[in-house]
C-alpha positions as CSV (number, residue, x, y, z in Angstrom):
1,X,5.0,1.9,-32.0
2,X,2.0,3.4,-30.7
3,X,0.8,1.7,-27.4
4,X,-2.8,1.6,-26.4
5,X,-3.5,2.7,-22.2
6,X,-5.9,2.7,-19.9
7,X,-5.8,5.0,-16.8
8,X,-8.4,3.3,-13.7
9,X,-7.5,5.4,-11.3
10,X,-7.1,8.9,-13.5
11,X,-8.1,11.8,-10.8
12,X,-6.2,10.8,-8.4
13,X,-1.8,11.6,-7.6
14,X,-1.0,8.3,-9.5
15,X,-3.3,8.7,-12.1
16,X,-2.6,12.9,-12.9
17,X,1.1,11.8,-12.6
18,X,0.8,9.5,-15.3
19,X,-1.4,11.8,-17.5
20,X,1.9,14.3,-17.1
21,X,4.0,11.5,-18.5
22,X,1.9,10.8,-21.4
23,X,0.9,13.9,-22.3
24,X,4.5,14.5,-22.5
25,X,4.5,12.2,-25.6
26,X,1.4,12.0,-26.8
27,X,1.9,10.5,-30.0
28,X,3.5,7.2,-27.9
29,X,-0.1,6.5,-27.2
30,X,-3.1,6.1,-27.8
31,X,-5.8,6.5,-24.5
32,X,-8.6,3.8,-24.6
33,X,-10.4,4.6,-20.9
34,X,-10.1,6.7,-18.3
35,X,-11.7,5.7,-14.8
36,X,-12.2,8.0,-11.7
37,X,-15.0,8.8,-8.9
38,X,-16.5,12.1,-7.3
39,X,-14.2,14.9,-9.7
40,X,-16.0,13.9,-13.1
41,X,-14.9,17.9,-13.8
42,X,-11.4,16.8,-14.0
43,X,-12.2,13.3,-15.6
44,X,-13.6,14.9,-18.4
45,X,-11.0,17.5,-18.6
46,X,-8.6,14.2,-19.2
47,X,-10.6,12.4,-21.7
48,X,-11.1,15.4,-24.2
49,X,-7.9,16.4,-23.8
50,X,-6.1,13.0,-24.8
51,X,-8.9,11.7,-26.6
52,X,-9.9,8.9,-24.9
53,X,-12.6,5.8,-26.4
54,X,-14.4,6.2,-22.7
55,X,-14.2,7.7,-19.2
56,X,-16.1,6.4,-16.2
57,X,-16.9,7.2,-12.7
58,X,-17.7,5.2,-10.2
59,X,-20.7,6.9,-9.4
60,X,-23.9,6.4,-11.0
61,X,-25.4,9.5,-9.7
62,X,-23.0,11.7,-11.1
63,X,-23.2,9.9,-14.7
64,X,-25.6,12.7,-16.2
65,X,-23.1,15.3,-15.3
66,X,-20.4,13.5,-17.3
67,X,-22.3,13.1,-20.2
68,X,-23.0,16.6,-19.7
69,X,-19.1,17.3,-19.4
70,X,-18.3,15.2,-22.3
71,X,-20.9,16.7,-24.8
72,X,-19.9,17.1,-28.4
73,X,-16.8,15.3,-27.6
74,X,-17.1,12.5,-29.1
75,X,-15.5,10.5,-25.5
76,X,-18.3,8.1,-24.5
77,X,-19.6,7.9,-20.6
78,X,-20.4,5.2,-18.8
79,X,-20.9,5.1,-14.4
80,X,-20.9,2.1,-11.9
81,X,-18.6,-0.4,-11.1
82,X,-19.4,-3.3,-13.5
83,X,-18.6,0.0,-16.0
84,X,-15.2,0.6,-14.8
85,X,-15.0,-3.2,-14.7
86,X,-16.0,-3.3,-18.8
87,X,-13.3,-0.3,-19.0
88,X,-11.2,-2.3,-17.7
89,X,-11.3,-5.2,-19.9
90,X,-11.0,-3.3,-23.7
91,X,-8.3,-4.6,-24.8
92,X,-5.0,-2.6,-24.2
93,X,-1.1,-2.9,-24.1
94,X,-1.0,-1.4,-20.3
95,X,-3.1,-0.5,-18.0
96,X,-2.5,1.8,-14.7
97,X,-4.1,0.3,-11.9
98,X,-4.6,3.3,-9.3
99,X,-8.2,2.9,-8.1
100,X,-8.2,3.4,-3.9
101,X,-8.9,0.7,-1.7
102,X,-10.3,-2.8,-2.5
103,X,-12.4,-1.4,-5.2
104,X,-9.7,-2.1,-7.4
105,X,-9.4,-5.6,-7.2
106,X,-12.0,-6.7,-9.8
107,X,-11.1,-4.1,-12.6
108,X,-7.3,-5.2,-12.3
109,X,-8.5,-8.9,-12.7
110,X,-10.2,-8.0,-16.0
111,X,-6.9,-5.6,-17.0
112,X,-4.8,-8.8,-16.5
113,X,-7.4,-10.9,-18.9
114,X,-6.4,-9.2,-21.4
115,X,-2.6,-10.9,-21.5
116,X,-0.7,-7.4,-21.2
117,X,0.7,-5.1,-18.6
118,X,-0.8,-4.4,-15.6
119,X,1.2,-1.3,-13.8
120,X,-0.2,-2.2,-10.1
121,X,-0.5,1.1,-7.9
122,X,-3.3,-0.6,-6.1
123,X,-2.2,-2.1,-3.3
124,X,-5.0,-3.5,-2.0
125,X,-5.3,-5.9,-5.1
126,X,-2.4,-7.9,-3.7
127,X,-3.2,-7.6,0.3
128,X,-6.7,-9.2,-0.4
129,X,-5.5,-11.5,-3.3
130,X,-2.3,-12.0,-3.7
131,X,-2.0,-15.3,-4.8
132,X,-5.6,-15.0,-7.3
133,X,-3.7,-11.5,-9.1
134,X,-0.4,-13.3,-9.3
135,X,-2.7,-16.5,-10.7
136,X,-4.7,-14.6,-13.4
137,X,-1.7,-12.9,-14.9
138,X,0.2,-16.8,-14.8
139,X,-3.3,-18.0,-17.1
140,X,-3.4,-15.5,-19.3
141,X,0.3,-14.8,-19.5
142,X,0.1,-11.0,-18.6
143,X,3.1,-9.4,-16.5
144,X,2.5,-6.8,-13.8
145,X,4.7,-4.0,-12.9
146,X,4.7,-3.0,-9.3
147,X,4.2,1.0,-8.8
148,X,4.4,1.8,-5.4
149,X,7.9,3.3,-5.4
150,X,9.6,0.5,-2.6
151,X,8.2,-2.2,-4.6
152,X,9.3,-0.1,-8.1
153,X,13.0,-0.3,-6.1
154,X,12.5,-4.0,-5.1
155,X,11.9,-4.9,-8.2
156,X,14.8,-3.0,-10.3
157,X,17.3,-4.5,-7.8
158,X,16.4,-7.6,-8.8
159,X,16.6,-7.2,-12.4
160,X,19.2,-10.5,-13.5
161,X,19.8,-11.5,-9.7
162,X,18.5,-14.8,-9.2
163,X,15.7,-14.8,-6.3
164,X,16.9,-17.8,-4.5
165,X,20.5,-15.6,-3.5
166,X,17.9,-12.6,-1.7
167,X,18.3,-13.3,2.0
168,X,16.2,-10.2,2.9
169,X,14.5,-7.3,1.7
170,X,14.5,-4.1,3.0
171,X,12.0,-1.5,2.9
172,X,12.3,2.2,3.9
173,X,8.8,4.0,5.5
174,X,9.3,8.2,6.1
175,X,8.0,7.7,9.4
176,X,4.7,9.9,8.5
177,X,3.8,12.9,10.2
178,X,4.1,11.8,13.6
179,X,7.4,9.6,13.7
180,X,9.1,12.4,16.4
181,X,6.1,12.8,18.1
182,X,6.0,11.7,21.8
183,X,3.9,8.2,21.9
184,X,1.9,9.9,24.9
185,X,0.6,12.5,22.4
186,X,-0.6,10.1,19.5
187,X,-4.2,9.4,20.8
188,X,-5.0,13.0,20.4
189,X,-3.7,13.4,16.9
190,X,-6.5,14.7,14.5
191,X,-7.2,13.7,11.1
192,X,-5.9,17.3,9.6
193,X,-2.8,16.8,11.6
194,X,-1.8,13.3,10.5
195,X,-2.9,14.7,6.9
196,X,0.3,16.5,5.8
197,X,3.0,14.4,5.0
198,X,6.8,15.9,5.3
199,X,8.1,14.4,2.1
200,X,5.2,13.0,-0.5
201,X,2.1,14.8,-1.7
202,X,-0.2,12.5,-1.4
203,X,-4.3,12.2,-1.1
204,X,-5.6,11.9,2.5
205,X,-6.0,8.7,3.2
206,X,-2.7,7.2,1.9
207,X,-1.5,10.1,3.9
208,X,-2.6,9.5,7.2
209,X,-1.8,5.6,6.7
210,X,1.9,6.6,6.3
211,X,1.3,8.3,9.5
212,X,-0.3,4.8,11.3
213,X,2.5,3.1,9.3
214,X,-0.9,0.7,8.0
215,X,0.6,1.7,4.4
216,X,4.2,0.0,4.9
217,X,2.2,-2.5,6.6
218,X,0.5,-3.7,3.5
219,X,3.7,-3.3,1.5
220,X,4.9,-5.9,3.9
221,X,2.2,-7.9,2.7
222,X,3.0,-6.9,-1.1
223,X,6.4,-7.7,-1.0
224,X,5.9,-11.1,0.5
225,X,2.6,-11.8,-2.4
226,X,4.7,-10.3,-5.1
227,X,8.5,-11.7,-4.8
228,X,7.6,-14.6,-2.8
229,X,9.7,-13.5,0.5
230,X,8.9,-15.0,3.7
231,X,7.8,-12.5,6.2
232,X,11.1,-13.0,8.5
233,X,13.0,-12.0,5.8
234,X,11.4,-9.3,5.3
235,X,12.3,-6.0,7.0
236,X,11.1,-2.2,7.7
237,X,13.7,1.1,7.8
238,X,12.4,4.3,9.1
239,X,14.0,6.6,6.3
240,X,13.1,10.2,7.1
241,X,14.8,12.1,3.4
242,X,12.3,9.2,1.4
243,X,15.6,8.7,-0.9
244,X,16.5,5.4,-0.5
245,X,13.3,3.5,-1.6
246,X,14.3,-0.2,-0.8
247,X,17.4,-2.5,-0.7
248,X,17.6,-6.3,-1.6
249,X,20.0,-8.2,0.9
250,X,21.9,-11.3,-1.1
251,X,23.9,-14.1,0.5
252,X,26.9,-12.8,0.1
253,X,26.5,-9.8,1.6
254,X,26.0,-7.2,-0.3
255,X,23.1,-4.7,-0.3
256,X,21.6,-3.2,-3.7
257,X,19.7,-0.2,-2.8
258,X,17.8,2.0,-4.9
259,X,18.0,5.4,-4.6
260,X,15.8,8.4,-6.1
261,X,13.7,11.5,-5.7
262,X,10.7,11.5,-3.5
263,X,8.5,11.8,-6.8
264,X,6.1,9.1,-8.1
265,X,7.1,9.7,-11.6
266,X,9.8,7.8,-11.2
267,X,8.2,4.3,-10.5
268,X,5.2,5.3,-13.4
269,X,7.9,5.9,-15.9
270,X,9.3,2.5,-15.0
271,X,6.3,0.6,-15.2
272,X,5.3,2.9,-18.3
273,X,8.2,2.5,-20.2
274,X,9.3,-1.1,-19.5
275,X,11.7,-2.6,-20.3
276,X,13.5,0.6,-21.7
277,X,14.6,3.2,-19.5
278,X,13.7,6.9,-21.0
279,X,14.1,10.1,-19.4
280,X,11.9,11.5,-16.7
281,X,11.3,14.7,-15.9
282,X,12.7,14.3,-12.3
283,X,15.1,16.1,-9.6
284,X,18.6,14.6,-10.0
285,X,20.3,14.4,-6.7
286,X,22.9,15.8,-5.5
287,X,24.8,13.5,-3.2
288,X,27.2,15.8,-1.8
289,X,24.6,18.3,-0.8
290,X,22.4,15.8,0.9
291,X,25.1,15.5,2.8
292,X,23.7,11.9,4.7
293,X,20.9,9.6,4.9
294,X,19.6,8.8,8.3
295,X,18.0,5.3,9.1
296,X,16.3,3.9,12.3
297,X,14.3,0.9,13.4
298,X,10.7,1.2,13.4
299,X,9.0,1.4,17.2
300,X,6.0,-1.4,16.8
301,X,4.5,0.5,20.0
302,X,4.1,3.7,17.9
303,X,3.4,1.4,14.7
304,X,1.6,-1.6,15.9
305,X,0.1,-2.2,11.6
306,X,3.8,-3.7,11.2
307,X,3.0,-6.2,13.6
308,X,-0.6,-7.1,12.7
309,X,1.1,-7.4,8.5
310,X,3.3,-9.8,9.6
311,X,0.6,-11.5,11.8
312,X,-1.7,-11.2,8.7
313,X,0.9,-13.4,6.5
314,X,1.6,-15.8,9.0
315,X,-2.3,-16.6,9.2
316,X,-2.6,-16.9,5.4
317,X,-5.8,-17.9,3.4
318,X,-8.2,-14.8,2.9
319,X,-6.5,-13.1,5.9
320,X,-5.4,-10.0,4.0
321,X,-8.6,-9.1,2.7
322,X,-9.9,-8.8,6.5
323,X,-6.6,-6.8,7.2
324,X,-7.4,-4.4,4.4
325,X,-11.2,-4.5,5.2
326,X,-10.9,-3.3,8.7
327,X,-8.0,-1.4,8.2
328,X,-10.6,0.9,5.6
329,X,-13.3,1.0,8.2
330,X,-10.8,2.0,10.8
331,X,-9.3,4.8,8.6
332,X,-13.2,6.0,7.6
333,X,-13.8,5.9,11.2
334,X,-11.0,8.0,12.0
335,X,-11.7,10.8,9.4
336,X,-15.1,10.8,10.7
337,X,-14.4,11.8,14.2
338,X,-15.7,8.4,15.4
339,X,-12.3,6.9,16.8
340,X,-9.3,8.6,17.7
341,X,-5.5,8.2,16.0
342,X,-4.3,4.9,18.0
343,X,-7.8,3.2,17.9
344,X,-7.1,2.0,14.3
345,X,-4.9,-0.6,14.9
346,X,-7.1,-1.9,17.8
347,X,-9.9,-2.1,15.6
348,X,-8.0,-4.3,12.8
349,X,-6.5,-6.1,15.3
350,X,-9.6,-7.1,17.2
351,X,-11.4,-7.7,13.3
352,X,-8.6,-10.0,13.1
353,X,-9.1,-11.6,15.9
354,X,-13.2,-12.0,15.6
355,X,-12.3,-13.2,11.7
356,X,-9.7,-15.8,11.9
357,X,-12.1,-17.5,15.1
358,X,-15.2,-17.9,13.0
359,X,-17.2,-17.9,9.6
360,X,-14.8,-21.1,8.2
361,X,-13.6,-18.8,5.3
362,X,-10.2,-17.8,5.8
363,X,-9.1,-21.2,4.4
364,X,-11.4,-20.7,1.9
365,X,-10.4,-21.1,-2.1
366,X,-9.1,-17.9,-2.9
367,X,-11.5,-16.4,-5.5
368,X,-12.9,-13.0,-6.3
369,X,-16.3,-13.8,-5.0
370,X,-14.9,-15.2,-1.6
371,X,-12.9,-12.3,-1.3
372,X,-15.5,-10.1,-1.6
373,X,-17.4,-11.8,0.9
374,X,-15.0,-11.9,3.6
375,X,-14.5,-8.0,2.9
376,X,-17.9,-7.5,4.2
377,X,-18.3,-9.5,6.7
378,X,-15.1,-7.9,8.1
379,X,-15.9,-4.2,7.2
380,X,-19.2,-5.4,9.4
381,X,-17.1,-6.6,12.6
382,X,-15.1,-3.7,12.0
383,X,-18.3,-1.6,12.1
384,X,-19.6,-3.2,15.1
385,X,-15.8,-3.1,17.4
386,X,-15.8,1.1,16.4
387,X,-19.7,1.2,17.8
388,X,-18.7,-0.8,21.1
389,X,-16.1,1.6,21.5
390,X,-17.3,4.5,20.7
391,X,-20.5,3.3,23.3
């Protein structure tokens, strides 16, 4: 049977990776709308190629040069976010949620609307709003499919295992490119330098917050939204070989730990191909010549984000959009020269501070529109902690 897909998210490592799956059985599917931001070039390139109903950036001043990309193809443009938002909701069997940052959050509600799949590589979606993406897809009987790969592994252990026997959940962070650096040397790290990750290939900023750890932080916060897991039970592995991707603890014992290649493909093909298994064009290991795994407790002093996550679901409410809000400025702030390496977790923290103290609405009915509000008014205090700082 030929499914119907949508790709938000299609320019970027998640999205191209799940082009190279479909493309490697094209007539599985059939491409409805493909969704990306600055690299309309390569948006268009996509849409031609698998001949989608409609591709969208996110920028309406680039619109004209789609269109002008897409002429004679017979692929309709659109621009904007209430565009990517109407994308969005056409009604598809599964849609790849791999928009950056909390941008994601409203085209994911309309994917879910539609009653299907939801493949969610956006993890923001759940940080912000857990409880009103786990909701929607409850109302309008839609599943979602984690995609990060820990969450991916989380998941796949628990196929048949009954949730109430998990006494923890483990999950494994590479350490990023500074986790044998010396703490004294941290501050000066540069944005280049905390750019190049020594397992994944990744885009920059999910790069550089495996390098704060802030990206293991929020999959703190996804694995407590997603499977329900109190944050105590709820625990972080530095993992340098990126092999081992999680591990569900049960009560009697026993530990069920996934284990794969350091390739995203992987964790799309689940979520893709759900629930059958087919084959991926992946590395098979080879146990013997690994040789070992190596694990090791993460240091909060060189990765104060784990402490702030499980600070962030302790508080509760809309806390975890003001997490993720400040933890975007922070990062912005760091690429831009305007606060150095270690400054980023003193910025969320001090957001967090400032946010759970006043404006009455982190108790506040979790909805879209309340969401969105508290992630401005954070990305603001944020703004105005890196300005005192950098004053």
């Amino acid at each position: 049977m030929v499914r119907r897909v949508s790709i938000l998210g299609a320019t970027g490592s998640i999205g191209q990776n799940t082009i190279d799956l479909i493309r490697r059985a094209p007539r599985d599917y059939d491409v409805v709308a493909l969704t990306g931001a600055g690299n309309v070039a390569q948006l268009a390139r996509d849409a031609i190629d698998l001949r989608a109903e409609v591709a969208v950036t996110g920028r309406e001043d680039l619109l004209e040069d789609l269109r002008a990309a897409l002429a004679g193809s017979g692929v309709a443009a659109a621009a904007g976010a209430a565009a990517i938002c109407e994308a969005a909701a056409r009604p598809v069997d599964w849609t790849m949620s791999a928009i950056v940052g909390a941008a994601g959050l409203a085209p994911g509600l309309a994917a879910l609307r539609n009653g299907k799949t939801l493949a969610l590589a956006n993890k923001e979606s759940l940080v912000c709003a857990g409880k009103l993406m786990m909701d929607t897809a409850r109302t309008h009987g839609a599943r979602i499919l984690p995609v990060d790969s820990e969450h991916s592994a989380i998941f796949q252990a628990l196929t048949g295992e009954d949730i109430a026997a998990v006494e923890r959940i483990i999950i494994t962070a590479s350490g990023g490119a500074f986790r044998d650096w010396p703490l004294e040397r941290l501050a000066q790290a540069t944005p280049e330098q905390a750019s190049h990750h020594p397992n994944w290939d990744m885009g920059q900023r999910i790069t550089i917050d495996s390098a704060s750890m802030f990206n293991k932080a929020m999959e703190v916060i996804e694995t407590h939204e997603f499977f329900g897991t109190p944050h105590d039970r709820i625990e972080v592995l530095v993992h340098p070989q990126s092999m081992i991707h999680a591990l569900v603890g049960f009560n009697d014992g026993a530990l069920m730990a996934h284990v794969g290649p350091a390739d995203m493909r992987h964790a799309i093909g689940f979520a893709l191909h759900y629930p059958q298994r087919r084959h991926l064009p992946v590395e098979r290991l080879d146990l013997a010549a690994i040789g070992q795994f190596e694990f090791r407790p993460p240091d909060e002093r060189r990765w104060p984000a784990l402490r702030l996550a499980r600070e962030t679901i302790a508080a509760g409410g809309l806390t975890g959009a003001v997490f993720n809000a400040a933890k975007e400025t922070a990062l912005d702030g760091f690429i831009a020269g305007r606060i150095g390496f270690t400054d980023m977790a003193d910025i969320v923290a001090q957001t967090l501070e400032d946010k759970n103290a006043s404006d009455g609405l982190i108790g506040a009915t979790m909805t879209l529109d309340n969401v969105l509000r508290i992630d401005h008014l954070a990305r603001n205090a944020a703004e105005a902690a890196m300005n005192k700082r950098a004053g």
